[in-house]
C-alpha positions as a Markdown table, in Angstrom:
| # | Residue | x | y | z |
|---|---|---|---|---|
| 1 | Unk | 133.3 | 123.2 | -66.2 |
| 2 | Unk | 130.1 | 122.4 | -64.0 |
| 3 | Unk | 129.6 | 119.1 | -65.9 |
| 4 | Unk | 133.5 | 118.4 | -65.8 |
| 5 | Unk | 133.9 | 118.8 | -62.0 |
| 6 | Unk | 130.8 | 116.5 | -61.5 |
| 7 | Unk | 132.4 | 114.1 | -63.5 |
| 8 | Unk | 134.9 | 113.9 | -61.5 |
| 9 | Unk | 133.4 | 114.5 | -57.5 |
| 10 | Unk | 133.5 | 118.1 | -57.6 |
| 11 | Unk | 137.9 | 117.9 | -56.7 |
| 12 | Unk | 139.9 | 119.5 | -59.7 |
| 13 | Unk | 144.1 | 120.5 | -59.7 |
| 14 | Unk | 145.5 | 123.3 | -60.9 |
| 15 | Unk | 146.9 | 121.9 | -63.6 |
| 16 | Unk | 143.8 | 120.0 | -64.8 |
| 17 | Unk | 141.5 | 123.8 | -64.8 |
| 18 | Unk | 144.6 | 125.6 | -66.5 |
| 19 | Unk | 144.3 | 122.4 | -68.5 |
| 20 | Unk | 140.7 | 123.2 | -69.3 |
| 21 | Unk | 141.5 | 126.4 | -70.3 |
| 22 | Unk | 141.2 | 128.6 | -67.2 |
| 23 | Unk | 143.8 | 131.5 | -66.2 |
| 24 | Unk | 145.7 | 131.9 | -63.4 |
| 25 | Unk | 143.6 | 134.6 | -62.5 |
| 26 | Unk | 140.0 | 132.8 | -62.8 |
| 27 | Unk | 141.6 | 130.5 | -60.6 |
| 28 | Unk | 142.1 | 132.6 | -58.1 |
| 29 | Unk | 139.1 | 134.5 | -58.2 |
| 30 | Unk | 137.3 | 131.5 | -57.5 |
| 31 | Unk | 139.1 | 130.2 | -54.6 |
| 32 | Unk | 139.1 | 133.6 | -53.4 |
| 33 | Unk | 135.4 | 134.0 | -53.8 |
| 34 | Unk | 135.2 | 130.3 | -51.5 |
| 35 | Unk | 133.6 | 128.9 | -55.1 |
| 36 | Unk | 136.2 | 126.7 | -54.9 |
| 37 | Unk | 137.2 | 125.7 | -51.5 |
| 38 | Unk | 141.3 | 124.8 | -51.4 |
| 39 | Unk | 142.2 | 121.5 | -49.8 |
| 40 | Unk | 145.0 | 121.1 | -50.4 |
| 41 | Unk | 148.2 | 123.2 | -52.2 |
| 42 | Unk | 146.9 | 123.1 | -55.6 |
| 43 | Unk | 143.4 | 121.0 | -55.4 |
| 44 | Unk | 140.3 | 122.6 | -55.2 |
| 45 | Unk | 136.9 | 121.3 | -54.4 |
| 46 | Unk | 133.5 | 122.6 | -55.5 |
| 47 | Unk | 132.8 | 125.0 | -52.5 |
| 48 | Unk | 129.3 | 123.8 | -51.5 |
| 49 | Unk | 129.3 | 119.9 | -52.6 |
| 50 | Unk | 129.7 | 117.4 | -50.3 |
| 51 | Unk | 133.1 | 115.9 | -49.4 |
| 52 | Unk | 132.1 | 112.4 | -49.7 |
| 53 | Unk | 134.4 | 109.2 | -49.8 |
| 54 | Unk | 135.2 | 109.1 | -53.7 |
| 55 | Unk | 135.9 | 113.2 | -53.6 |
| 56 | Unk | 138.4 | 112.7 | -50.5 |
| 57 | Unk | 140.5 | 109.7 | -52.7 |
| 58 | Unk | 140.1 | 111.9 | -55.8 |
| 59 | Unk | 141.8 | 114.5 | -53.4 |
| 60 | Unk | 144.2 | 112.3 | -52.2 |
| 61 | Unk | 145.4 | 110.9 | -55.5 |
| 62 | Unk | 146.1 | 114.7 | -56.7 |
| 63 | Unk | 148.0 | 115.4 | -53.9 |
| 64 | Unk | 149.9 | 112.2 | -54.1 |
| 65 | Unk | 150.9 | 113.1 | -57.8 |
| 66 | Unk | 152.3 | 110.8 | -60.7 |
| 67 | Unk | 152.8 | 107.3 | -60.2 |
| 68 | Unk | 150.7 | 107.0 | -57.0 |
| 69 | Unk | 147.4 | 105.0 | -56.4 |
| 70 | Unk | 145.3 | 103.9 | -53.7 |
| 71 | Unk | 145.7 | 101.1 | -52.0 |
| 72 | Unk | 145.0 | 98.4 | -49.0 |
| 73 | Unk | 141.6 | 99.3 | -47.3 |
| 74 | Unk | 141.0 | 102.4 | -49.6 |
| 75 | Unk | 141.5 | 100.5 | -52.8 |
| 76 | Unk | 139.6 | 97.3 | -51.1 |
| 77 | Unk | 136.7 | 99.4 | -50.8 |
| 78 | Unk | 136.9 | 100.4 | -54.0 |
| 79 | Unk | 136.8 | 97.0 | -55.7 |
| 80 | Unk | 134.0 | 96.4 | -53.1 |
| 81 | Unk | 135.8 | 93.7 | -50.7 |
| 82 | Unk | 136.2 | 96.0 | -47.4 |
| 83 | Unk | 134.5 | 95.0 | -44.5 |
| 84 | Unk | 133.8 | 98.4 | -42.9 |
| 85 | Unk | 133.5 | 101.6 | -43.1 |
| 86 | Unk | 136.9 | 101.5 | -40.9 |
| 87 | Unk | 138.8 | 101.0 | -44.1 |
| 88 | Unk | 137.9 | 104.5 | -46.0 |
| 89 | Unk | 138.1 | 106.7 | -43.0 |
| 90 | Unk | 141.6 | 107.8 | -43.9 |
| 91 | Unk | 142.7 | 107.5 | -47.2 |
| 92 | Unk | 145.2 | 105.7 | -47.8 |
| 93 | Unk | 147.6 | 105.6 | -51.5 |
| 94 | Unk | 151.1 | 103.9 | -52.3 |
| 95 | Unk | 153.9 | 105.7 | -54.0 |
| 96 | Unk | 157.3 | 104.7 | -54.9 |
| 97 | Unk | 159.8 | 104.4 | -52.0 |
| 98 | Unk | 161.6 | 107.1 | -53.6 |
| 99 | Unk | 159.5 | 109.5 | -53.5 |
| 100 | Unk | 158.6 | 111.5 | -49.8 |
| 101 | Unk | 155.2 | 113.1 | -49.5 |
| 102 | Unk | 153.6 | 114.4 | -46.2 |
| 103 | Unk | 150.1 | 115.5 | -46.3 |
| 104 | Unk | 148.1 | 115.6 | -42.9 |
| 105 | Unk | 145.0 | 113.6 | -43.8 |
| 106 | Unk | 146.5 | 110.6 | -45.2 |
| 107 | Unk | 148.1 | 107.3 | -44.8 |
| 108 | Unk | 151.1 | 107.3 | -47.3 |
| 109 | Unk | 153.2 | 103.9 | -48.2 |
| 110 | Unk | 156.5 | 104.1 | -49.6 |
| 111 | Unk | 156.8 | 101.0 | -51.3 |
| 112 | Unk | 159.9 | 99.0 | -53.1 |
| 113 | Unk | 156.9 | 97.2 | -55.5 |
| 114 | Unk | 156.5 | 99.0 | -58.2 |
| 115 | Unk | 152.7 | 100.7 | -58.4 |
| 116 | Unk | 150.9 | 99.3 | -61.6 |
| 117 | Unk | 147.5 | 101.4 | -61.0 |
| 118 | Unk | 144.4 | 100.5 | -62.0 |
| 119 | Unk | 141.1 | 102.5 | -63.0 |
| 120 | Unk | 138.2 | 101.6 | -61.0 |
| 121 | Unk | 135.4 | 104.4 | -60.3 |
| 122 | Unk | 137.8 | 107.0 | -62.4 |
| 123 | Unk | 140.6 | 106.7 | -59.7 |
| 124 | Unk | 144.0 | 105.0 | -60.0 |
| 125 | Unk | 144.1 | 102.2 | -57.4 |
| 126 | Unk | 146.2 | 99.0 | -56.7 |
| 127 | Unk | 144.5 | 95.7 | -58.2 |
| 128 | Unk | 142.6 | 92.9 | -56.3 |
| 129 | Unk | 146.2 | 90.7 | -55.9 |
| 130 | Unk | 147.8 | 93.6 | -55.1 |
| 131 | Unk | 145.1 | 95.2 | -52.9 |
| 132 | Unk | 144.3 | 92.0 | -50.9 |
| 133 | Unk | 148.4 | 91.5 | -50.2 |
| 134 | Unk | 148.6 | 94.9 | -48.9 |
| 135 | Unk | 146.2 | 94.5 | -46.2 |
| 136 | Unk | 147.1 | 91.0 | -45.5 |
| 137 | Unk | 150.2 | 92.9 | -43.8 |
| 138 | Unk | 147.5 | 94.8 | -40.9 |
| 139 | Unk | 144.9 | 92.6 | -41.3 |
| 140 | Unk | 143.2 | 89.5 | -38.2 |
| 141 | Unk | 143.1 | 86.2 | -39.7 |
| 142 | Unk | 139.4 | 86.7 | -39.6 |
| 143 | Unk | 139.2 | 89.8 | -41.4 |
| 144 | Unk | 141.8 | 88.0 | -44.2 |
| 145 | Unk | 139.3 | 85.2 | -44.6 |
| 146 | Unk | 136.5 | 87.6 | -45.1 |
| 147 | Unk | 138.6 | 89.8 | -47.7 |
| 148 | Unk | 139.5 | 86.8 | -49.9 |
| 149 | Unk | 136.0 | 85.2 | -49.5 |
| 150 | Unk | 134.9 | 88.1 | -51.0 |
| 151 | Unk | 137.1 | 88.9 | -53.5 |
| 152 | Unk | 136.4 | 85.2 | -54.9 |
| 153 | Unk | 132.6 | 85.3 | -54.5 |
| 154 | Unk | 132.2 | 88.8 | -56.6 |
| 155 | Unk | 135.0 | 87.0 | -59.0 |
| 156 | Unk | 137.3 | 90.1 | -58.4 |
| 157 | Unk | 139.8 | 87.2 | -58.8 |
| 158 | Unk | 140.7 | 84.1 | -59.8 |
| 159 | Unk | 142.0 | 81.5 | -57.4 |
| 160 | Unk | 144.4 | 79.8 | -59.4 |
| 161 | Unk | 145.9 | 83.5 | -60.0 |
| 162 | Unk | 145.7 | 84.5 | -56.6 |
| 163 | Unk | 147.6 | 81.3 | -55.6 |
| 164 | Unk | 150.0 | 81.6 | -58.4 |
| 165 | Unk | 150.8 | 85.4 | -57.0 |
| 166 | Unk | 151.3 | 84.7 | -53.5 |
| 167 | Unk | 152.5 | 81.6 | -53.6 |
| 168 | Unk | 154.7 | 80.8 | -56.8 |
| 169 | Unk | 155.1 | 84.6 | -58.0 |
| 170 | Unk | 158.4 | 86.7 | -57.1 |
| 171 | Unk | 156.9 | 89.7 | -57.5 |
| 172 | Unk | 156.1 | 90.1 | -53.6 |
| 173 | Unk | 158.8 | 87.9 | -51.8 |
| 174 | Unk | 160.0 | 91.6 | -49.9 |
| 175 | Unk | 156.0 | 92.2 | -48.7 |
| 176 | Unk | 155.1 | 91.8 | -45.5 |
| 177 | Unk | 151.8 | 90.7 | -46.4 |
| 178 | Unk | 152.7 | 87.9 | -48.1 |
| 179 | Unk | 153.8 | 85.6 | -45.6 |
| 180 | Unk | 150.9 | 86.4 | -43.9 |
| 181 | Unk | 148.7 | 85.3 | -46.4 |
| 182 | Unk | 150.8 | 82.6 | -47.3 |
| 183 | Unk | 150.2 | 81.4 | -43.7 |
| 184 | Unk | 146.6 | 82.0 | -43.8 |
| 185 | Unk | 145.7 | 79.5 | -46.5 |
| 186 | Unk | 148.0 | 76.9 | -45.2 |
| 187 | Unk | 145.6 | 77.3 | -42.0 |
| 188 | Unk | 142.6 | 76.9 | -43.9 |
| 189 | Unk | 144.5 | 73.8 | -46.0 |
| 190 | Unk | 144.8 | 75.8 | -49.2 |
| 191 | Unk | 148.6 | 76.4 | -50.3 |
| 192 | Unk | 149.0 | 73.7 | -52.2 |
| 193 | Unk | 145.9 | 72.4 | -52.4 |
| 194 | Unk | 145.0 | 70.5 | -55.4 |
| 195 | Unk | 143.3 | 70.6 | -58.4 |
| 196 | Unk | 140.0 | 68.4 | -57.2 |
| 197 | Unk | 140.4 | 65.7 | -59.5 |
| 198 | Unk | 144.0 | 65.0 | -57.5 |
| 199 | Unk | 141.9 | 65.4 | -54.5 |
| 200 | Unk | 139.9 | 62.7 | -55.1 |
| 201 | Unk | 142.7 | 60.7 | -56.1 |
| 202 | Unk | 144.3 | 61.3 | -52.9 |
| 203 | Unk | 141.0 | 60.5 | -51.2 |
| 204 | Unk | 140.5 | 56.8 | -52.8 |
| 205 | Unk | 144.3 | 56.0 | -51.8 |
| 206 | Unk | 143.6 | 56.7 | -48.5 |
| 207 | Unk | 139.9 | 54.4 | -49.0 |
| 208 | Unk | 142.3 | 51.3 | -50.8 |
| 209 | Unk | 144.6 | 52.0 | -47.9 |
| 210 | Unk | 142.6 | 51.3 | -45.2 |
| 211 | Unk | 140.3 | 48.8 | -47.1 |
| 212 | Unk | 136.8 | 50.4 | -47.5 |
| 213 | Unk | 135.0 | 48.7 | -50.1 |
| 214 | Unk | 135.2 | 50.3 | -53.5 |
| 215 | Unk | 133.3 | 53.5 | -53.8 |
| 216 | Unk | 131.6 | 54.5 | -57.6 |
| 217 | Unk | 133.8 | 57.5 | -58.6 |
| 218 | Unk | 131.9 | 60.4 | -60.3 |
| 219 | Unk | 128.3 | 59.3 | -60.2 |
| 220 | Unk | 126.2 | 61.5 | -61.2 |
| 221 | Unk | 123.0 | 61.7 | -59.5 |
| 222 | Unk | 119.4 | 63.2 | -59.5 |
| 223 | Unk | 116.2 | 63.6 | -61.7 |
| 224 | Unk | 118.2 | 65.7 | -64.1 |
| 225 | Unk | 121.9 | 64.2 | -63.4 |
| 226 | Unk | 122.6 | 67.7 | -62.2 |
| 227 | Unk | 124.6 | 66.6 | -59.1 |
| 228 | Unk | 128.5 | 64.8 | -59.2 |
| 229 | Unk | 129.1 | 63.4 | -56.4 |
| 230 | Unk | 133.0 | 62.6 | -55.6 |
| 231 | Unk | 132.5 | 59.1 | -54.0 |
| 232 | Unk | 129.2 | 56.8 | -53.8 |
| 233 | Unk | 128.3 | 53.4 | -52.5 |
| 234 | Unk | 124.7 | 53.5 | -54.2 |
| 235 | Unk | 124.4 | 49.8 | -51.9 |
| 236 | Unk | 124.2 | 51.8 | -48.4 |
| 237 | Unk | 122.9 | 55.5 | -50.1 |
| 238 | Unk | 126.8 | 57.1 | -48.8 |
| 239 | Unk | 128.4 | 60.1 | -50.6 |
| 240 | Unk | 131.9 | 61.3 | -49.6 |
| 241 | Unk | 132.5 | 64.8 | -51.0 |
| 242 | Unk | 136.2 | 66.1 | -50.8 |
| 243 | Unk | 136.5 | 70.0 | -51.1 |
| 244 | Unk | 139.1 | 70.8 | -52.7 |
| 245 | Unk | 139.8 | 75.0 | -52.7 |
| 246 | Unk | 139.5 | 75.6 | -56.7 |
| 247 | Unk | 135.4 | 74.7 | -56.2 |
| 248 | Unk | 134.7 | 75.1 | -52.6 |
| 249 | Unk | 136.4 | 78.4 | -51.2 |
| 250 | Unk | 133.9 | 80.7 | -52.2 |
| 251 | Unk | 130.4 | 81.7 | -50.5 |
| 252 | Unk | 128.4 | 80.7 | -53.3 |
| 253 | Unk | 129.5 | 77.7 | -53.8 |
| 254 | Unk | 129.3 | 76.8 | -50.2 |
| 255 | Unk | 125.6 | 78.0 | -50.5 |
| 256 | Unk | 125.4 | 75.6 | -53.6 |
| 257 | Unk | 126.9 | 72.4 | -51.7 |
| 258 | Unk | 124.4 | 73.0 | -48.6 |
| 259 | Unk | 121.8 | 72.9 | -51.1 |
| 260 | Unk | 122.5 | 69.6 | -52.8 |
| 261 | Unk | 123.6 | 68.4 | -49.7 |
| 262 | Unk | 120.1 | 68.7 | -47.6 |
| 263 | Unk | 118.6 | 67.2 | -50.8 |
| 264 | Unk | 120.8 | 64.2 | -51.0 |
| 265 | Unk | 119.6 | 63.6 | -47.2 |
| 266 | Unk | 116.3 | 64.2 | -48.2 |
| 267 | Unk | 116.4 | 61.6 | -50.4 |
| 268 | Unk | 117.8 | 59.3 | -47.7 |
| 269 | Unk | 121.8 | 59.9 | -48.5 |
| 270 | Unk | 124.1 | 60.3 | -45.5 |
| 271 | Unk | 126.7 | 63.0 | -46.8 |
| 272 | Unk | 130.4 | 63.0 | -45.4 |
| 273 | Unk | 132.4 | 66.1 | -46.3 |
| 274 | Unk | 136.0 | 66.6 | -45.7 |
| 275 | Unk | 138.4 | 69.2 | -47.2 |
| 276 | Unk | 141.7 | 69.1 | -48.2 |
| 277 | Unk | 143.1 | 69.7 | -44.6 |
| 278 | Unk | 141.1 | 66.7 | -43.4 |
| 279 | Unk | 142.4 | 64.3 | -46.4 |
| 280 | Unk | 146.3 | 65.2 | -46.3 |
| 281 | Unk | 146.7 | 65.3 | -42.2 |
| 282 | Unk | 144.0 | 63.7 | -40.4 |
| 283 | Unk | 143.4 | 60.9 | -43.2 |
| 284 | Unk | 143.7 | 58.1 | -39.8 |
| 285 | Unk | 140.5 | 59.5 | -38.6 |
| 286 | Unk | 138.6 | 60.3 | -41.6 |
| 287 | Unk | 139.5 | 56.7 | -42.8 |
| 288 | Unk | 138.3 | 55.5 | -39.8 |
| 289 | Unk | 134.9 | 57.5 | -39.5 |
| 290 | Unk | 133.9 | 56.4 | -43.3 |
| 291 | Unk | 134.7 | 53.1 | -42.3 |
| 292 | Unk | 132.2 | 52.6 | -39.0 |
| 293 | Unk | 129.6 | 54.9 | -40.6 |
| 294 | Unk | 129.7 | 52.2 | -43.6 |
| 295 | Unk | 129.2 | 49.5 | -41.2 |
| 296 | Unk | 126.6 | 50.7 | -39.5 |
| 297 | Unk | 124.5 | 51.7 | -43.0 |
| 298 | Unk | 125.3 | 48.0 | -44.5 |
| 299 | Unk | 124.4 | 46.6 | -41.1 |
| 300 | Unk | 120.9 | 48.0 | -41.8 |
| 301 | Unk | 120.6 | 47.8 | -45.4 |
């Protein structure tokens, strides 16, 4: 039983020790004897251990019963995407909307969704989508970004799923979160957005359109041919990157481009980067800032 309640952060039920095969009366004894400490009507914890974070969800998933999991900060921390401690100081699960539990101690949601729990860490929780939805509905715009950077840089999820889920998907058009995500990436130019290659097709339109001289598309550059670069005129050493979300949302890769980017300059490059936000509604003034820095590169050449 020692090894079985450590297994499991020192939090059993009563059903899971009668399960185990103790009586009603060991039970009792122990709880009586303060071996087991009773936190709740029917959950016991191991009188002695500490109540740390993973013991006080175990808790609340017992008392939240069948069907339940947790959810928005609690299950963000979980998967490792909270930004503070803030978001496991009250536990928080989601049950079905029919069902009506009250327990001091813990932030309940009734919710119209249906739960499909997770594992992670031996506890039933909402998944990333799911999770990063949910506390898109109480979350700044700031704390949002950080959330979903995160989520994309430890690959909790994909974008193209994410997208797909918020954007496309059905299954949340009730949630209050959603349109607040929704709104979020239109903010930072991503609903929508495009696969990169119809990025870059969007971003030589607007070069044809406003006659710059014909870039070299794809050139691939360096010692080893390691780096793609979007756009080059090799004749003036002048790379245009476009950043489309699929390759450029997440921290590493953001990390990777800064990289490549100081040693294109290095190597005498000027580097122009503009996102998808920049190409679709400010495309007069990104034209126009390719267009004198060319000049002034050719004027020099």
């Amino acid at each position: 039983m020692q090894a079985w309640l450590s297994a499991h952060y020192g939090v059993i039920s009563r059903t899971e020790a009668l399960a185990a095969g103790l009586t009603p009366a060991q039970i009792k004894s122990r709880a009586q004897s303060e071996r087991w400490q009773i936190v709740s009507r029917g959950v016991y914890h191991l009188g002695g251990a500490p109540m740390g974070t993973l013991a006080r969800f175990r808790v609340a998933v017992l008392v939240g019963g069948r069907d339940c999991a947790l959810s928005h900060g609690s299950a963000a921390w979980l998967w490792g995407i909270a930004g503070s401690a803030e978001a496991i100081q009250t536990p928080t699960i989601t049950v079905p909307r029919s069902r009506l539990v009250r327990v001091s101690g813990l932030d309940i949601v009734r919710s119209r969704h249906a739960v499909r729990a997770v594992f992670r860490r031996g506890l039933p929780c909402t998944d990333p989508i799911r999770t990063i939805i949910d506390c898109a509905a109480g979350a700044t715009a700031e704390d949002l970004d950080d959330l979903v950077d995160r989520a994309l840089a430890r690959k909790i999820v994909r974008h193209e799923r994410l997208l797909k889920s918020v954007v496309a998907s059905t299954d949340f058009r009730h949630h209050r979160g959603r349109p607040r995500l929704v709104a979020r990436f239109k903010a930072r130019g991503v609903t929508g957005s495009p696969h990169p290659s119809v990025l870059e097709s969007r971003m030589g339109r607007l070069l044809r359109r406003h006659r710059i001289p014909e870039p070299r598309a794809e050139l691939w550059w360096g010692p080893d041919r390691s780096y793609r670069l979007d756009f080059a005129f090799p004749e003036v050493r002048l790379v245009i990157e476009v950043d489309g979300y699929a390759g450029h949302f997440a921290p590493e890769k953001q990390r990777y481009d800064r990289r490549r980017d100081q040693r294109l300059r290095r190597a005498g490059w000027t580097v122009l980067r503009y996102d998808w936000w920049e190409v679709t509604y400010d495309a007069a003034r990104v034209a126009q800032e390719i267009a004198g820095i060319y000049r002034e590169l050719a004027a020099v050449a």
